[in-house]
mmCIF file of the N, C-alpha and C atoms, coordinates in Angstrom:
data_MODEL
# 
_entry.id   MODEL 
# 
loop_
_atom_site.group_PDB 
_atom_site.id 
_atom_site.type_symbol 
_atom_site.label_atom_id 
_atom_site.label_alt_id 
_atom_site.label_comp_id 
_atom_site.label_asym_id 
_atom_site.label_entity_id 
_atom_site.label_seq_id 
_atom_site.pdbx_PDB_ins_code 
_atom_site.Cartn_x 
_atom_site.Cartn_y 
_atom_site.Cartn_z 
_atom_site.occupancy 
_atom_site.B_iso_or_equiv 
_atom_site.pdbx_formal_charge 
_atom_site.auth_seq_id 
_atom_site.auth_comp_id 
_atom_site.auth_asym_id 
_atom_site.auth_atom_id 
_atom_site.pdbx_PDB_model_num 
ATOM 1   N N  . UNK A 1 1  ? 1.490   -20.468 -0.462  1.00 0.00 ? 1  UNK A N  1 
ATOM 2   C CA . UNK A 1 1  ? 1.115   -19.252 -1.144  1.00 0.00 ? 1  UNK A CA 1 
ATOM 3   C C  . UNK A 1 1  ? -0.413  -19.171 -1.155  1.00 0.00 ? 1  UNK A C  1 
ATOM 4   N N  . UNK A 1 2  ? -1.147  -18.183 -1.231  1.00 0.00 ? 2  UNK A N  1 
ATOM 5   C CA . UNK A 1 2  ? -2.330  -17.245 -1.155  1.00 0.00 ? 2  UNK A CA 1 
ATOM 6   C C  . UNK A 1 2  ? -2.534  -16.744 -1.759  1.00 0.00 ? 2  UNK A C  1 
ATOM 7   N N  . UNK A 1 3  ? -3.152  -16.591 -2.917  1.00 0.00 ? 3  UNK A N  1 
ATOM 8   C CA . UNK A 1 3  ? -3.921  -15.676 -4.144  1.00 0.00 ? 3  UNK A CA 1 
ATOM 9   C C  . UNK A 1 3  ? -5.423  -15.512 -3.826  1.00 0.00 ? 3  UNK A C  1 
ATOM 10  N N  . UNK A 1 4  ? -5.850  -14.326 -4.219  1.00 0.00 ? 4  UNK A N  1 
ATOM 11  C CA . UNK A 1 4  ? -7.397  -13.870 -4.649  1.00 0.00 ? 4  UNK A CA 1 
ATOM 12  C C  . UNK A 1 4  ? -7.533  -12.826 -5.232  1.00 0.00 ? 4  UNK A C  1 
ATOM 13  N N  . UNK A 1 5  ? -8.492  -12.947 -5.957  1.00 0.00 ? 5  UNK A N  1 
ATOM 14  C CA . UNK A 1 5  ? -8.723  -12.071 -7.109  1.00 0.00 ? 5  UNK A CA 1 
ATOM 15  C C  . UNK A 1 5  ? -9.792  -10.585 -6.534  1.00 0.00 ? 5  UNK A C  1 
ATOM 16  N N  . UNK A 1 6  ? -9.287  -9.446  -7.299  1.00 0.00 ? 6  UNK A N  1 
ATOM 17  C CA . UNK A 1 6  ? -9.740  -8.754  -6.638  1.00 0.00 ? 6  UNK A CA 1 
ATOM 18  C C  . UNK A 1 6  ? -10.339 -7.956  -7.854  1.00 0.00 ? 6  UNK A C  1 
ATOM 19  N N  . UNK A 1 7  ? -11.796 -7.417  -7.525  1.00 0.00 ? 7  UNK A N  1 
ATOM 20  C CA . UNK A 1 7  ? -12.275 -6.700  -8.828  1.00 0.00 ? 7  UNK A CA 1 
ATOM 21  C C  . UNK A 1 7  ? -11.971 -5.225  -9.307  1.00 0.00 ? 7  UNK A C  1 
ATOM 22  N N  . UNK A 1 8  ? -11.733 -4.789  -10.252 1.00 0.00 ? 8  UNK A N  1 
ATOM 23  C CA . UNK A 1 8  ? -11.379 -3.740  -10.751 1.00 0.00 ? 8  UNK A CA 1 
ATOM 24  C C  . UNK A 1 8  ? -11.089 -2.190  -9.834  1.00 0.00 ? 8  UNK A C  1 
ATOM 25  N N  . UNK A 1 9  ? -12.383 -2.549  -9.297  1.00 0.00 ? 9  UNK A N  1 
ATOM 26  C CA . UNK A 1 9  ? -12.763 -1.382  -8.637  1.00 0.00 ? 9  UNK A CA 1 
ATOM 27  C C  . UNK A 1 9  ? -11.791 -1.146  -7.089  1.00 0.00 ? 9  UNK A C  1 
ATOM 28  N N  . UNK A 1 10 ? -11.285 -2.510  -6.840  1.00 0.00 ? 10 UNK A N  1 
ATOM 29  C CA . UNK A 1 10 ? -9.499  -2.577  -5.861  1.00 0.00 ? 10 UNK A CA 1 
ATOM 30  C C  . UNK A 1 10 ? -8.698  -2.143  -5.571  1.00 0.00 ? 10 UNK A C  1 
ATOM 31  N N  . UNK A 1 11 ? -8.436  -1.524  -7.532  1.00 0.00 ? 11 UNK A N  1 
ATOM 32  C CA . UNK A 1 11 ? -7.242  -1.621  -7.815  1.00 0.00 ? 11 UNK A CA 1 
ATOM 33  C C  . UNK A 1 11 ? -6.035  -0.690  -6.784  1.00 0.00 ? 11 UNK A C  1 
ATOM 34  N N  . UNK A 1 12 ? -6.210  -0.200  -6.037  1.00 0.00 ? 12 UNK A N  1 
ATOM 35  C CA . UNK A 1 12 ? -5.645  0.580   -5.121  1.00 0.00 ? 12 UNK A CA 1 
ATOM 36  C C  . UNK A 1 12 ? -5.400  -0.282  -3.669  1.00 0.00 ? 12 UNK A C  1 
ATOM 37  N N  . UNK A 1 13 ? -5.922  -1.310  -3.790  1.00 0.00 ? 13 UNK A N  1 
ATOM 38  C CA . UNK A 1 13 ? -6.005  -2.052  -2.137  1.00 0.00 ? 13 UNK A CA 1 
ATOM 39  C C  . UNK A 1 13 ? -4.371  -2.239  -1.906  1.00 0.00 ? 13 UNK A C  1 
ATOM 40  N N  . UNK A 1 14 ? -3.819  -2.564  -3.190  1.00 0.00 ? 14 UNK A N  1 
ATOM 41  C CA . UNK A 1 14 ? -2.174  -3.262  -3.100  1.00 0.00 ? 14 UNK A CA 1 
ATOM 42  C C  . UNK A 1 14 ? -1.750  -2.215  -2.465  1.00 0.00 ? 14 UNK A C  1 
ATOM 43  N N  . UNK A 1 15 ? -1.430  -1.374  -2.923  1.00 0.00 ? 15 UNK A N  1 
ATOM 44  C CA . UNK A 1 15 ? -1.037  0.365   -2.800  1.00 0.00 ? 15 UNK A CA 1 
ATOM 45  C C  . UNK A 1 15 ? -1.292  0.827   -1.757  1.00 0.00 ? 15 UNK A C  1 
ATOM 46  N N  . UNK A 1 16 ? -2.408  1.003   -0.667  1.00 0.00 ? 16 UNK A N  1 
ATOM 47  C CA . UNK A 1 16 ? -3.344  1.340   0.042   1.00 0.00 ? 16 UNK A CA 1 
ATOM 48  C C  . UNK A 1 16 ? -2.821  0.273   1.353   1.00 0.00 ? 16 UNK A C  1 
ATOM 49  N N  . UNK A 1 17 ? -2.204  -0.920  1.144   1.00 0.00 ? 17 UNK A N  1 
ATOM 50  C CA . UNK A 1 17 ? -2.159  -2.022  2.638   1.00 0.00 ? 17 UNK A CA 1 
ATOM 51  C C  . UNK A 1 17 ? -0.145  -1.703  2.427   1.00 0.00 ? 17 UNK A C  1 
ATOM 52  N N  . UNK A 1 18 ? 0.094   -1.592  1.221   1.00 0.00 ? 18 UNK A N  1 
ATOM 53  C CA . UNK A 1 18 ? 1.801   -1.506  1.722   1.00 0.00 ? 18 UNK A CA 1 
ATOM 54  C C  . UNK A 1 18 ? 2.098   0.307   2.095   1.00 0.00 ? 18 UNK A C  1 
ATOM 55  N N  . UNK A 1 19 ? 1.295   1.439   1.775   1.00 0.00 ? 19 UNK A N  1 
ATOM 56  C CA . UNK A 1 19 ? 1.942   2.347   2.448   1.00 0.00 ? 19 UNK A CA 1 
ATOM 57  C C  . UNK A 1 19 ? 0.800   2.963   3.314   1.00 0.00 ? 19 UNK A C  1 
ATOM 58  N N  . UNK A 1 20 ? -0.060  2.769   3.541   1.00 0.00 ? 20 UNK A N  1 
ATOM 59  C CA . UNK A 1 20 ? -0.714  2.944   4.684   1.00 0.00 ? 20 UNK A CA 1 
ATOM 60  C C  . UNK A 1 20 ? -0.307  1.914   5.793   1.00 0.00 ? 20 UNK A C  1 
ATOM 61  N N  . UNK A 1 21 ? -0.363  0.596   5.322   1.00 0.00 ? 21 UNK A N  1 
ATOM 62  C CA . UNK A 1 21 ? -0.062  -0.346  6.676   1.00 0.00 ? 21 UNK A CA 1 
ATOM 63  C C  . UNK A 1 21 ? 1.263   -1.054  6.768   1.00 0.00 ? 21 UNK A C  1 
ATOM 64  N N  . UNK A 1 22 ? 1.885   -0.635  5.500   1.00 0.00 ? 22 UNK A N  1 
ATOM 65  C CA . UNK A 1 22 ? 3.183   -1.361  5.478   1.00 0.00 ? 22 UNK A CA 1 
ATOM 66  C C  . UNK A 1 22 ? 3.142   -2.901  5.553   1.00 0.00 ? 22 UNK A C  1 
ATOM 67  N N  . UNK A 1 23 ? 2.332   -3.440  4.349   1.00 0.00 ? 23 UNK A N  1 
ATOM 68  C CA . UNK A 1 23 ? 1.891   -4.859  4.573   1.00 0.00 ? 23 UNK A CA 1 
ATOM 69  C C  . UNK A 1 23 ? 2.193   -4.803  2.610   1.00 0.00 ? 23 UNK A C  1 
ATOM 70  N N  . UNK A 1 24 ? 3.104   -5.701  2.979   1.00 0.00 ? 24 UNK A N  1 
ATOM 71  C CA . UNK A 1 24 ? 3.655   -5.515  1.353   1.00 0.00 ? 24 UNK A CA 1 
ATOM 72  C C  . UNK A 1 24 ? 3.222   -7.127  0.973   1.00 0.00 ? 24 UNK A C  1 
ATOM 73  N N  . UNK A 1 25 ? 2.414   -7.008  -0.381  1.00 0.00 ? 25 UNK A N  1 
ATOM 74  C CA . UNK A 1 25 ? 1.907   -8.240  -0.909  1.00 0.00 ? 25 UNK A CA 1 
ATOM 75  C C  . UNK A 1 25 ? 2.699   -8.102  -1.905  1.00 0.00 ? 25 UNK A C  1 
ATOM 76  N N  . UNK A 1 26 ? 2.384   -9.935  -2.553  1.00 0.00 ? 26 UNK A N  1 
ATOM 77  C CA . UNK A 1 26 ? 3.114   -9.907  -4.212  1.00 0.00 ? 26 UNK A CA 1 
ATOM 78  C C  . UNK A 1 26 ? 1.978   -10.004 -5.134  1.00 0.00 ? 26 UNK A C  1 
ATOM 79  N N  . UNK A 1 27 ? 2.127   -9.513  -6.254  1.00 0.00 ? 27 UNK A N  1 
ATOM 80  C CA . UNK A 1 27 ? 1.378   -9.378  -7.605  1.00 0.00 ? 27 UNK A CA 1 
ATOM 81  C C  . UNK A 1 27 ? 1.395   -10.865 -8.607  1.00 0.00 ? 27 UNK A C  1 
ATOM 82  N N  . UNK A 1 28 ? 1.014   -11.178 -8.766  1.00 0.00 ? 28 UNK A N  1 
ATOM 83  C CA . UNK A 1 28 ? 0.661   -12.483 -9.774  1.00 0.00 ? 28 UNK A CA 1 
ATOM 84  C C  . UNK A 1 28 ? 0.287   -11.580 -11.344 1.00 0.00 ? 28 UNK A C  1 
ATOM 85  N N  . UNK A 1 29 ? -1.406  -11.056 -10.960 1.00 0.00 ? 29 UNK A N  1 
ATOM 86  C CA . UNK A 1 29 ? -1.750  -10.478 -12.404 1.00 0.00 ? 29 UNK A CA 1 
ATOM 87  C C  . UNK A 1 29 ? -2.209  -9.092  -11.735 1.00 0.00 ? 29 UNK A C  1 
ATOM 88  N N  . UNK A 1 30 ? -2.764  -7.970  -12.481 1.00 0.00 ? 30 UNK A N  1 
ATOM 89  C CA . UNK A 1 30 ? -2.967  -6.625  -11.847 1.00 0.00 ? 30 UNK A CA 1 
ATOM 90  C C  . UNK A 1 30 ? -4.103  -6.948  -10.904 1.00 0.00 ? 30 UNK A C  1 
ATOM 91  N N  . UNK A 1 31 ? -5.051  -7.840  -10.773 1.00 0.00 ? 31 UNK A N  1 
ATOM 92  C CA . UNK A 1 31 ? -5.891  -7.964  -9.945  1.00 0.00 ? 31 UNK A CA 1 
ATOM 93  C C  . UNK A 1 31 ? -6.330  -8.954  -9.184  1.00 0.00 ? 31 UNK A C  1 
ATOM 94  N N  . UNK A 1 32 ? -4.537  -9.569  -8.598  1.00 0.00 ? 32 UNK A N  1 
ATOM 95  C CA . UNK A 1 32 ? -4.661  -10.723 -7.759  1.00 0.00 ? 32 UNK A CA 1 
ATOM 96  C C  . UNK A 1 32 ? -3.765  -10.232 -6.776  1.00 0.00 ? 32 UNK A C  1 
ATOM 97  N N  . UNK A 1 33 ? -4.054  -10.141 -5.589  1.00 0.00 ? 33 UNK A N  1 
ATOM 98  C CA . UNK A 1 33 ? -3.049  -10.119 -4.452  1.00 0.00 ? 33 UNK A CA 1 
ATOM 99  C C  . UNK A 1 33 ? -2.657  -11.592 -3.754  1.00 0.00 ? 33 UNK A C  1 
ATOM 100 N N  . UNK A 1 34 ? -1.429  -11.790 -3.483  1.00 0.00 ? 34 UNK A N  1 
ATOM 101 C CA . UNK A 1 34 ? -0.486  -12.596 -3.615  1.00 0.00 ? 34 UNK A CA 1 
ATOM 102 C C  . UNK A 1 34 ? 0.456   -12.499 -2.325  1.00 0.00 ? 34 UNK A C  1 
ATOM 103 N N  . UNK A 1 35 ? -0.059  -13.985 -1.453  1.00 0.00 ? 35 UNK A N  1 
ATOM 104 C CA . UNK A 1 35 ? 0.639   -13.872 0.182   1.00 0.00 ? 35 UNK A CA 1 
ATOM 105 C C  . UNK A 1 35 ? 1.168   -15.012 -0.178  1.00 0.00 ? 35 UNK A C  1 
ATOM 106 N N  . UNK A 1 36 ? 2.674   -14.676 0.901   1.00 0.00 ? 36 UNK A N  1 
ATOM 107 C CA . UNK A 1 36 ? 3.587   -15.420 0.848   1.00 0.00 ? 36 UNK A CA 1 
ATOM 108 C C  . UNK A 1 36 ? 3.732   -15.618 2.608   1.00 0.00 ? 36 UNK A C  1 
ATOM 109 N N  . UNK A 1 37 ? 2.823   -15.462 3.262   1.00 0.00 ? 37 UNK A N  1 
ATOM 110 C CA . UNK A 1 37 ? 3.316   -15.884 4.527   1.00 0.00 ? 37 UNK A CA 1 
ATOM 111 C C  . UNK A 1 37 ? 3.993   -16.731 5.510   1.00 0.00 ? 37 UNK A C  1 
ATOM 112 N N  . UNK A 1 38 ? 4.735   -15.722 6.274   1.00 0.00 ? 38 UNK A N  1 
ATOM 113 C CA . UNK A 1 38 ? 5.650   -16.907 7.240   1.00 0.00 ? 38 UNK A CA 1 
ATOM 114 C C  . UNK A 1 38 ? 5.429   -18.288 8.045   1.00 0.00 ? 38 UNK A C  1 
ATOM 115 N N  . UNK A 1 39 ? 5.648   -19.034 7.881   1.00 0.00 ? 39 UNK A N  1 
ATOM 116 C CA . UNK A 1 39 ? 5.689   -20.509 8.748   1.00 0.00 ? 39 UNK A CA 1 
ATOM 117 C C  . UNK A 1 39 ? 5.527   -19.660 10.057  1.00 0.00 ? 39 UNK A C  1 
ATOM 118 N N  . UNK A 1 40 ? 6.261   -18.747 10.731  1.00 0.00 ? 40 UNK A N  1 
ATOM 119 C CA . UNK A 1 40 ? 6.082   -18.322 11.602  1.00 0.00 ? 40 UNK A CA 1 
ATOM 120 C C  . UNK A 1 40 ? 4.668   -17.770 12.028  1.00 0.00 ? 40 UNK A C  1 
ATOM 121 N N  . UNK A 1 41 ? 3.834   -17.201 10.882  1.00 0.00 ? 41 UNK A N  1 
ATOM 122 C CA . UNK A 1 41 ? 2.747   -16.307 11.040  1.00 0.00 ? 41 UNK A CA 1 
ATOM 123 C C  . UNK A 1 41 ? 1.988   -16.558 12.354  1.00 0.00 ? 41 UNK A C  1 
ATOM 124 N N  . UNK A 1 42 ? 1.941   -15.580 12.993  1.00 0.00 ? 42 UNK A N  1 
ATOM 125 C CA . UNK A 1 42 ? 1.257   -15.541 14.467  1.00 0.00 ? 42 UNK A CA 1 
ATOM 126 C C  . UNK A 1 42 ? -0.335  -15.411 14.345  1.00 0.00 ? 42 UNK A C  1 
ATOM 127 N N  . UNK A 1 43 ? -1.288  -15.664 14.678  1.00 0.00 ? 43 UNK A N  1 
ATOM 128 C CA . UNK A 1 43 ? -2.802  -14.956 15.070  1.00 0.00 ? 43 UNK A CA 1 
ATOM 129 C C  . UNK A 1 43 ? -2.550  -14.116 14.744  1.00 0.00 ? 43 UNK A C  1 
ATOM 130 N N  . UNK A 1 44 ? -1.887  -13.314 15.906  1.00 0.00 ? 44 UNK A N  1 
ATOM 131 C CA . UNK A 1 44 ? -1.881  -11.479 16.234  1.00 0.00 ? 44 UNK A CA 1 
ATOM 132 C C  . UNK A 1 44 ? -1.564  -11.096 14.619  1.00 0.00 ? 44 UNK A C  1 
ATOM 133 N N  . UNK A 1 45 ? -0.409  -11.258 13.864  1.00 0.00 ? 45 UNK A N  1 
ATOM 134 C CA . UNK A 1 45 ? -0.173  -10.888 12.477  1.00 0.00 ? 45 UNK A CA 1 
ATOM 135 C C  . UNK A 1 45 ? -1.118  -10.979 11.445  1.00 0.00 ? 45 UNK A C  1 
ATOM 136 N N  . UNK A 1 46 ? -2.030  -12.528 11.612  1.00 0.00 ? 46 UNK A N  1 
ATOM 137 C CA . UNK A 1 46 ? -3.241  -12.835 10.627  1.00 0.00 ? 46 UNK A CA 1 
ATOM 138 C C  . UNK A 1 46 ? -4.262  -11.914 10.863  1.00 0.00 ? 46 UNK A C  1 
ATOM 139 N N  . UNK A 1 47 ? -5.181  -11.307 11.963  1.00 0.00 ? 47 UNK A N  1 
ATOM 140 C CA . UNK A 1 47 ? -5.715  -10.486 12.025  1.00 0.00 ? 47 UNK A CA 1 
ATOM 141 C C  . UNK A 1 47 ? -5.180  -9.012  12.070  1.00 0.00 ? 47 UNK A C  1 
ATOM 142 N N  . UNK A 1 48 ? -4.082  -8.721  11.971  1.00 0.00 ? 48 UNK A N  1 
ATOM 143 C CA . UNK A 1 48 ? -4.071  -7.227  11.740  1.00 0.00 ? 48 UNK A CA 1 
ATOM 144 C C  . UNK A 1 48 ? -4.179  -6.912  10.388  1.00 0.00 ? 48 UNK A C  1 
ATOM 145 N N  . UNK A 1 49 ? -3.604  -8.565  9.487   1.00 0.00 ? 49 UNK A N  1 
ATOM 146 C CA . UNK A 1 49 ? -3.855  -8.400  8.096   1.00 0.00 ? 49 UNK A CA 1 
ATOM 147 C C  . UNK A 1 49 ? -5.261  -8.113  7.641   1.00 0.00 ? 49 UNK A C  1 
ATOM 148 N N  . UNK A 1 50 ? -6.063  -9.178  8.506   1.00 0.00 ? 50 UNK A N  1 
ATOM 149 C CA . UNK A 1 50 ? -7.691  -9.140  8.124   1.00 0.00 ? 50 UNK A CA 1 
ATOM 150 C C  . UNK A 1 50 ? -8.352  -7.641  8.373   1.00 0.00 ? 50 UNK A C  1 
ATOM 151 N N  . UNK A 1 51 ? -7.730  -7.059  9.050   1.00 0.00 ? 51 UNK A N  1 
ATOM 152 C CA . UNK A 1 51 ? -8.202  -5.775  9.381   1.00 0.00 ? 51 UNK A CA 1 
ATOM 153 C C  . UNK A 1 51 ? -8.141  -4.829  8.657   1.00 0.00 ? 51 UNK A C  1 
ATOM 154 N N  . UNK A 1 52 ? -6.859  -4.521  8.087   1.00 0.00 ? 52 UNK A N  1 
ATOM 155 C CA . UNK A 1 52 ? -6.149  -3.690  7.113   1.00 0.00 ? 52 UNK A CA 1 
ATOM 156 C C  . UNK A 1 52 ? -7.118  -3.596  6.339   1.00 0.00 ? 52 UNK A C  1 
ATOM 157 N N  . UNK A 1 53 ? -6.985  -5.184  5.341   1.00 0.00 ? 53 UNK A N  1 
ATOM 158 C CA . UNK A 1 53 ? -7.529  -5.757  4.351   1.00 0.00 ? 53 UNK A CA 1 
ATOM 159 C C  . UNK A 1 53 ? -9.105  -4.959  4.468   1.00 0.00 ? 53 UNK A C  1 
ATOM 160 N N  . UNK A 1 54 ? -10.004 -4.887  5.107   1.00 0.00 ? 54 UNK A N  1 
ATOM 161 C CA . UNK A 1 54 ? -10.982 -4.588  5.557   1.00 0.00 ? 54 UNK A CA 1 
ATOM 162 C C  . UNK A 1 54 ? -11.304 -3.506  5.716   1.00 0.00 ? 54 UNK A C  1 
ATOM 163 N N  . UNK A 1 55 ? -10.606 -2.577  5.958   1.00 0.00 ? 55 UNK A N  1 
ATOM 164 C CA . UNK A 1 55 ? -10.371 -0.986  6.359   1.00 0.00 ? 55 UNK A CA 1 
ATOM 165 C C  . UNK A 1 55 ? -9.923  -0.401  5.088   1.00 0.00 ? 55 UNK A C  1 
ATOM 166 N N  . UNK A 1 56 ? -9.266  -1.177  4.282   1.00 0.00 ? 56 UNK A N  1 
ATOM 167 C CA . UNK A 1 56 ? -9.271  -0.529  2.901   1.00 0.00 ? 56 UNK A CA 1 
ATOM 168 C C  . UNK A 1 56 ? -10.059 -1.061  1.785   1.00 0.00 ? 56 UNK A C  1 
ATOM 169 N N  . UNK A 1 57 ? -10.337 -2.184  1.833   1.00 0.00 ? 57 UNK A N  1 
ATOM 170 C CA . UNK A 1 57 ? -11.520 -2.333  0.951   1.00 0.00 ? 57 UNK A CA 1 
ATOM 171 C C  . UNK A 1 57 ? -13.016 -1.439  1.321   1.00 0.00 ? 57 UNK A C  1 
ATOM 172 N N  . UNK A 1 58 ? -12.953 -1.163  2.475   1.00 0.00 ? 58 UNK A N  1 
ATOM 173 C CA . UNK A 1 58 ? -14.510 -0.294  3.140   1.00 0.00 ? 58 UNK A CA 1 
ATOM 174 C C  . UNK A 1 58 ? -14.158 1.234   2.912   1.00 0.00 ? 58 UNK A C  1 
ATOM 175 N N  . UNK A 1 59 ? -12.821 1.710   2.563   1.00 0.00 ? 59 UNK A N  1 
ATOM 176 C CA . UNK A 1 59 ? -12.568 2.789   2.239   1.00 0.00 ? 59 UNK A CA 1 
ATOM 177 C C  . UNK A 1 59 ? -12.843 3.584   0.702   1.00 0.00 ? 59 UNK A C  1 
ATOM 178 N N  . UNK A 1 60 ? -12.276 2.152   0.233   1.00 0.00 ? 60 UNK A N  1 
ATOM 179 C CA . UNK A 1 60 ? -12.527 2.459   -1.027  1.00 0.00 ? 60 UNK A CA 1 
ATOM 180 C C  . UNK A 1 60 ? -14.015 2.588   -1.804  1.00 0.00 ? 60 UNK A C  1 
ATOM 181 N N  . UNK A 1 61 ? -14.810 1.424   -1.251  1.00 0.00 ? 61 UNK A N  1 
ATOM 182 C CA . UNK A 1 61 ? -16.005 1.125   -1.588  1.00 0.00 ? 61 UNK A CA 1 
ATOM 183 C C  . UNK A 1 61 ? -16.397 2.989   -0.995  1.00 0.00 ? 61 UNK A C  1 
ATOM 184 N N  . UNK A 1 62 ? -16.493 3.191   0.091   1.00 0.00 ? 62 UNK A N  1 
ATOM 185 C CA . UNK A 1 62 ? -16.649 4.268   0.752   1.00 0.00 ? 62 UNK A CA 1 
ATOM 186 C C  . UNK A 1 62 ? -17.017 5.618   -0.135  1.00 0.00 ? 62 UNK A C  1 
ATOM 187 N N  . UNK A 1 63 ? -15.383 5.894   -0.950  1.00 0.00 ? 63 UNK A N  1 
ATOM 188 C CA . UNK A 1 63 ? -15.119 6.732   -1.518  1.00 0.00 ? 63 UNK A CA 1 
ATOM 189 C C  . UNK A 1 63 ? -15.431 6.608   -2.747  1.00 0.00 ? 63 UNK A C  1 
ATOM 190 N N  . UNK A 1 64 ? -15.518 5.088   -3.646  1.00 0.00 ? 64 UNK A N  1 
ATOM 191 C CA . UNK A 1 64 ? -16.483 4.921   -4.685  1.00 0.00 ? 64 UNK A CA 1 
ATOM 192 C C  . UNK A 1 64 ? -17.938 5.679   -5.000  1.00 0.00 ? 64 UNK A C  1 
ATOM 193 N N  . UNK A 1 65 ? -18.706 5.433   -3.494  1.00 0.00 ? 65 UNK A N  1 
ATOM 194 C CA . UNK A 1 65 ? -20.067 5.859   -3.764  1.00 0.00 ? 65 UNK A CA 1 
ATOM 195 C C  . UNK A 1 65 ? -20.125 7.151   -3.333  1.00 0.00 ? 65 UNK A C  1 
ATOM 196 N N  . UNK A 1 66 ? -19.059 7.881   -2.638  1.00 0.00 ? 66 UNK A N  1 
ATOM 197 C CA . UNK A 1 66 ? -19.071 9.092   -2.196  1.00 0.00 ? 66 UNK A CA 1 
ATOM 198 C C  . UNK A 1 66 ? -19.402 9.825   -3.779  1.00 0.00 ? 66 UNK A C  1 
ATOM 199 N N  . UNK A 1 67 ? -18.480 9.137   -4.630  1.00 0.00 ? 67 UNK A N  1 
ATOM 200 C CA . UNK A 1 67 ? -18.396 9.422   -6.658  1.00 0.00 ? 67 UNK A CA 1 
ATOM 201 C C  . UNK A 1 67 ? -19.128 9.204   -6.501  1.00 0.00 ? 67 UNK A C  1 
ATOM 202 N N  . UNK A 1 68 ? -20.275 8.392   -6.682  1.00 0.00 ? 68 UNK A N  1 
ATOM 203 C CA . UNK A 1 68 ? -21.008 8.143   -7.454  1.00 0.00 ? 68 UNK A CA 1 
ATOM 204 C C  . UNK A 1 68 ? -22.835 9.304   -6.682  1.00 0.00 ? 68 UNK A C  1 
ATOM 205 N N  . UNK A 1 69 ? -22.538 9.398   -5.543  1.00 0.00 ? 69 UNK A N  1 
ATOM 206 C CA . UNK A 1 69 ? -23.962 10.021  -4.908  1.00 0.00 ? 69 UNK A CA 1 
ATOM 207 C C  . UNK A 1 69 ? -23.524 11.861  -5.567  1.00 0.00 ? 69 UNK A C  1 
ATOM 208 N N  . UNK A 1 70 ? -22.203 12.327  -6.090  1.00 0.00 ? 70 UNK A N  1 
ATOM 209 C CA . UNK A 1 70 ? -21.799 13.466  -6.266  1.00 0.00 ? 70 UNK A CA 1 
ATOM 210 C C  . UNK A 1 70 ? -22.796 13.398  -7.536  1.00 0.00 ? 70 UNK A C  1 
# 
């Protein structure tokens, strides 16, 4: 198992990687995402995660300051 804590400002990443990318994590506390990955897990699977992961945290941050320059 895989936990990290994610800060407030996240809170949408869970939400954001299972129906945008269909990458369904588990919840521990509201601001820990929580991998349970396969023995099987391939490369190819670990980086599409890292990507996701990446594409929605840069989205959000994105759209954070888009708020905040309004």
């Amino acid at each position: 198992m895989i936990g990290f804590d994610v800060p407030d400002t996240l809170k949408d990443l869970k939400k954001n990687l299972l129906f945008k990318h269909h990458i369904f994590t588990g919840e521990a506390k509201p601001n820990v995402i929580r991998l349970l990955p396969s023995l099987a897990l391939t490369l190819e699977d670990a980086d599409k995660f890292l990507s996701a992961l990446r594409e929605e945290i840069s989205a959000i941050a994105d759209k954070r300051s888009a708020r905040e320059v309004s």
